[in-house]
N, C-alpha and C positions, 0 to 999 in steps of 0.2 A: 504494500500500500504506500508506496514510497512518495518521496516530496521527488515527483522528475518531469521533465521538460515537457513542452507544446510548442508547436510551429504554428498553429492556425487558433481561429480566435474561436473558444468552444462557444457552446451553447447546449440548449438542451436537447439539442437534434443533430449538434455538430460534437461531439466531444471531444476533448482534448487527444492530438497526437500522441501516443503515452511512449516512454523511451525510458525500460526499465533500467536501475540503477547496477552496473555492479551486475550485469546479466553475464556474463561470460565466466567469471567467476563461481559465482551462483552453479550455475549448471555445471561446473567443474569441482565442484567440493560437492552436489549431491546428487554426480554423475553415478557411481559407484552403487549407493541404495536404493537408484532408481532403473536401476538397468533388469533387473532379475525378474521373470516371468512374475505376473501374479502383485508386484512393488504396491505399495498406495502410497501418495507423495500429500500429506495436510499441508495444504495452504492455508496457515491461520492468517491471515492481511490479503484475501483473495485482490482487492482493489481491481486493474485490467485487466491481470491475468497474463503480464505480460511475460514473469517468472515459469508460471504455472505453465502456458503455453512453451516457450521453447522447453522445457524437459517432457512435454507430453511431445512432440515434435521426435525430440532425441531418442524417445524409449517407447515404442509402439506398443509395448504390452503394458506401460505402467497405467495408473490409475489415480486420479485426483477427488481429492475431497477438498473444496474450497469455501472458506468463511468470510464470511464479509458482516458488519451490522448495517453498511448501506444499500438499501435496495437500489439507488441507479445505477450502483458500481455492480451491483449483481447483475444488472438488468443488462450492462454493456457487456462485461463478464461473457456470461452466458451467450451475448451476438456473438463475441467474438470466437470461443471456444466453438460454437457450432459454423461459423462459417468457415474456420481450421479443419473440419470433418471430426473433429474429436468428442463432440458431444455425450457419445455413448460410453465415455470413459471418465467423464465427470459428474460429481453432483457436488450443489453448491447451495451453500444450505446460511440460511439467516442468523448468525450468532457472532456473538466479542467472542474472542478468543480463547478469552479463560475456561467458556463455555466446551472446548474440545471434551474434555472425558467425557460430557454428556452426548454432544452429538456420534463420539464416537460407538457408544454405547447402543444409543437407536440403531446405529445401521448396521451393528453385531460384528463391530470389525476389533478384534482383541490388541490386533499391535501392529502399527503400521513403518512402513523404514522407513520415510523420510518425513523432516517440517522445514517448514521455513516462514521465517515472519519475515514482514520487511515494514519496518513502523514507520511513524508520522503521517504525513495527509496524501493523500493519492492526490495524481493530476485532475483529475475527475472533481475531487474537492477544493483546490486550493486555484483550479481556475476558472469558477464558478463561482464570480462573485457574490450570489444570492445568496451563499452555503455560510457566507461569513466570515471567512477561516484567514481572509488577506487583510491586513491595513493599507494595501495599495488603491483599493475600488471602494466606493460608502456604500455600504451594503448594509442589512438587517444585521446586529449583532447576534448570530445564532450560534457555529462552531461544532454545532450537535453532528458527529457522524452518523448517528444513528436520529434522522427527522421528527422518527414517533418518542424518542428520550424525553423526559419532563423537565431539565433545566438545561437551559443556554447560558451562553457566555451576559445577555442582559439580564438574567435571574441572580449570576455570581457578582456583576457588577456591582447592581444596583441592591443588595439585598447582604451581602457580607459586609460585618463591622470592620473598622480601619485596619484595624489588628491584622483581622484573619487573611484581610486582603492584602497588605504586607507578605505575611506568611507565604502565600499561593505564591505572591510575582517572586519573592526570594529566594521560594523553593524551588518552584517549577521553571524560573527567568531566570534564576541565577543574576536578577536586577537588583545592581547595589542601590539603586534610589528607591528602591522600593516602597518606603518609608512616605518618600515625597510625593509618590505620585497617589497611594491609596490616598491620602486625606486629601490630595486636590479632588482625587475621583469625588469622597463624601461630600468636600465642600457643594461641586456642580450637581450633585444627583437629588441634594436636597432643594434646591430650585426647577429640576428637568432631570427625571430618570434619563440614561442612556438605553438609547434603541440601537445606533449605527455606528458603526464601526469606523467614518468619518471624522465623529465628534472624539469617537474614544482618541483615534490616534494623532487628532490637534493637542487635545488635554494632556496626552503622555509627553506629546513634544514638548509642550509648555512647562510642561513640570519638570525636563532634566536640565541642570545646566547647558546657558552654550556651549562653552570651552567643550562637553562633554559630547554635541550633539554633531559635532563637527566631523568628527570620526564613530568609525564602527558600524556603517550601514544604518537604514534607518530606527530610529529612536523607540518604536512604540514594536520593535521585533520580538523581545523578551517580554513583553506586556502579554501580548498577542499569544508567544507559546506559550506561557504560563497559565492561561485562562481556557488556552483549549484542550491543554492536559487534565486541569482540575473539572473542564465541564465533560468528559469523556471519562475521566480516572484511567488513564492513560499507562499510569507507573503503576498503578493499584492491579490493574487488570495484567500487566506486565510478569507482576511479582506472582503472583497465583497460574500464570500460565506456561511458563516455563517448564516448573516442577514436573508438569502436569505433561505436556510434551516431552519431556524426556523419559517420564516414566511409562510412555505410552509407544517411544523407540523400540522396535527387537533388536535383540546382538545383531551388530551390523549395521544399524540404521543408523542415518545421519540428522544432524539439526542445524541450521544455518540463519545466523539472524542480523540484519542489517537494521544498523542504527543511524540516527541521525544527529541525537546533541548525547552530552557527557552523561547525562540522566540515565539514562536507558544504557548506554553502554556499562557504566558502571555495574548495573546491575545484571545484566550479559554475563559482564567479565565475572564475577562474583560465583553468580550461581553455574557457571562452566566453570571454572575454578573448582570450586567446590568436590565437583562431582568428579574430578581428574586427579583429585587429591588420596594418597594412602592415608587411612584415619586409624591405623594401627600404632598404639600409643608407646613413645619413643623407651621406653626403659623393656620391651619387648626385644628378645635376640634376633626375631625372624618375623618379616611380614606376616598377617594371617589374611587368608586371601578372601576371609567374606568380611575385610575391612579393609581392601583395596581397591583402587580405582573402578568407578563404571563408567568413565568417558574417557576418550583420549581425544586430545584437543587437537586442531586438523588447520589451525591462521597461529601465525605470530603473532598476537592481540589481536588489535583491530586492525585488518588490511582496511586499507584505503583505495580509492578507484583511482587509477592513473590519470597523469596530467591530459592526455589526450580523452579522455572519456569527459573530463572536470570541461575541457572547452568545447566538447562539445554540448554539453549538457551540464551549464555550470550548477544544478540543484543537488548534482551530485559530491559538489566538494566535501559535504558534512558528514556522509555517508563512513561505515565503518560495518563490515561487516565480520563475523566470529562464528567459527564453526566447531563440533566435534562427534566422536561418534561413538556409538553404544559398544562398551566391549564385553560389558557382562551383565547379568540381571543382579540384581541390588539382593543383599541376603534377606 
């Protein structure tokens, strides 16, 4: 579901050119567990399909289970898969992520070898400015991946105390004015709630220093991701699906996950970490081998997409993707 390029101006009949992130790669770290008669590849971030497609392409017998919470990314999805002829080898099914053990559970499939997330906002979402999601266009402030969700980004705005809204932009922005801008938010909202995403991103301007607005691309960036992660639960749904995805790996099967800010990789890094780790405790003579590694890690950290992909497709500069693979079932 990646944050990647468009050549032409979408709509909602035209939609954006999609130019996945990091697709060469991708298809080469879960070449391997998608090759084998019989494979099922989860696309937990189904977004265009644009991953999902080239490995169904590459492996004529594998099989895709794709997730999406937006239905018009399902809706394109879906065109796009069937007018590839692969439709009979996909189903794509309405769910966040985290929700995988359960879909996987409906469709009676015990353990599948491959996943791959690719987080942040799909082209579908972030060049549609209706959707909310840019400070570049004055749109409704919405943000919601999921349309039928019950709070947007003007529920959080306009409705969290100064505090809590600090909190979000520090955490999630990693915005050191954080401070500054939640109480200008309060000051303005208590004469005119915020609807558009317009007003929001004059007020964040206003609120940083000059000296400070000069540099670093524009101002109301870490505003912007910080409210669409807390109106999604973006890290929340992150942390609980991992787990979940790996445990749902067979020996053999791989997991590959593209990030886009330090948030989310952190927590990649962490929980692959974890799982590549021997937890056989140090004053022991000899490893025991049902507290030894279930993953072996398959990137040197975060690979990065080359300079030639970055100009082509500069959304991909932030990108970081991390891989590894199931080497044993957990005791």
């Amino acid at each position: 579901m990646s944050s990647t390029g468009s050549a032409a101006a979408p709509g909602p009949s035209r939609p954006a050119v999609h130019v996945p992130v990091l697709l060469e790669r991708v298809t080469e770290l879960l070449g391997p567990a998608c090759a084998p008669a019989g494979a099922v590849l989860v696309d937990a971030t189904l977004g265009l399909a644009g991953h999902a497609l080239a490995l169904l392409h590459a492996h004529p017998d594998l099989r895709l289970v794709g997730l999406d919470r937006d239905p018009e990314a399902r809706a394109e999805a879906a065109r796009r898969i069937a007018a590839a002829g692969c439709a009979d080898r996909a189903t794509l099914v309405p769910a966040v992520f985290d929700e995988l053990p359960d879909v996987l559970d409906r469709l009676g499939i015990a353990e599948v070898q491959a996943v791959l997330f690719d987080l942040g906002v799909s082209s579908l979402q972030l060049d549609r400015p209706d959707r909310g999601f840019s400070y570049a266009a004055d749109a409704p402030l919405d943000m919601r991946m999921d349309p039928a969700a019950p709070r947007t980004a003007a529920d959080v705005v306009n409705s969290y105390p100064a505090a809590q809204l600090a909190r979000v932009l520090r955490s999630y922005g990693e915005e050191r004015f954080a401070d500054r801008i939640a109480r200008a938010i309060e000051r303005e909202r208590a004469s005119e709630p915020f609807t558009r995403t317009g007003r929001l991103a004059e007020l964040v301007r206003s609120a940083i220093p000059a000296a400070t607005r000069r540099t670093g691309g524009h101002p109301a960036k870490r505003t912007f991701q910080a409210l669409r992660i807390e109106v999604n639960d973006e890290l929340g749904v992150l942390e609980r699906a991992l787990p979940a995805a790996i445990d749902a790996l067979a020996v053999g099967g791989r997991l590959a996950v593209i990030t886009f800010h330090s948030l989310e990789d952190r927590i990649v890094k962490q929980t692959l970490a974890a799982g590549a780790t021997d937890r056989t405790p140090p004053e022991l003579p000899v490893p025991l081998p049902e507290l030894g590694p279930t993953l072996r890690l398959l990137t040197r950290g975060g690979e990065a997409p080359s300079d030639a992909e970055v100009a082509a497709n500069p959304r991909a500069a932030s990108a970081r993707v991390r891989a590894a693979e199931r080497i044993r079932r957990a005791a």
